[in-house]
N, C-alpha and C positions, 0 to 999 in steps of 0.2 A: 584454515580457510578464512578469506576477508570476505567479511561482506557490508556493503553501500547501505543495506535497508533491509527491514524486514516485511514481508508481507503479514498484515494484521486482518486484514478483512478478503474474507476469499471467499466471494458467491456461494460456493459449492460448500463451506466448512460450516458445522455448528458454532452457533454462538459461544457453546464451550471451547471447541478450537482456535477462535478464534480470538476469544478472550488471553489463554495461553499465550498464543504469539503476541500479543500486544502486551504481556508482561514482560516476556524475553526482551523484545525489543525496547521497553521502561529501563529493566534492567542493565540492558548492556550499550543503554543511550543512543542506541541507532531510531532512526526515522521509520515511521512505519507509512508502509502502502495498501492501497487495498485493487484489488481485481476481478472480474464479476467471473472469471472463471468458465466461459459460458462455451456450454456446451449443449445446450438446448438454448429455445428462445426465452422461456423466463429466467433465467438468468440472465441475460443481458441487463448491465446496466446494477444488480443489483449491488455491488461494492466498487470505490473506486478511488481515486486518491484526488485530494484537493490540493490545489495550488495557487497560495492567494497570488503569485505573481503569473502572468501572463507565460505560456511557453509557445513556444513558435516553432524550433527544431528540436530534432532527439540530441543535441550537444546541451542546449536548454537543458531539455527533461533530463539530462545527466546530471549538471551541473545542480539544479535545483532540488533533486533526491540526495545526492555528494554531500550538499549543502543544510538539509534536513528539514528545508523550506517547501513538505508537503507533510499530508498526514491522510493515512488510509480513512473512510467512510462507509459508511449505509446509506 
């Protein structure tokens, strides 16, 4: 399997989980993302991925995860 990125911050995971993926993706130098997961309303919002440059379409948000030019959050 290839994969672009790894999800490192995912609403719904513990801090322990979620710490994990963000080593894997240390280790195997991919880009980490984060996603609030939500499937209730307080998740909304609670992880998410930052992108210091501006994204406009989903060819953008490819290119700029491809690129390693975000990083998951709280």
């Amino acid at each position: 399997m290839v994969f672009n990125a790894i999800e490192t911050h995912n609403g719904r995971n513990s801090d322990a989980e979620n710490q994990k993926a963000l080593k894997v993706a240390q280790t195997r130098e991919l880009p980490s993302i984060g996603g609030s997961d939500c499937h209730d309303r307080k998740q909304v919002g609670k992880a998410f991925t930052v992108f210091p440059d501006r994204v406009r379409t989903i060819e953008e948000l490819i290119g700029e995860i491809q690129k390693g030019n975000c990083r998951g959050s709280y």
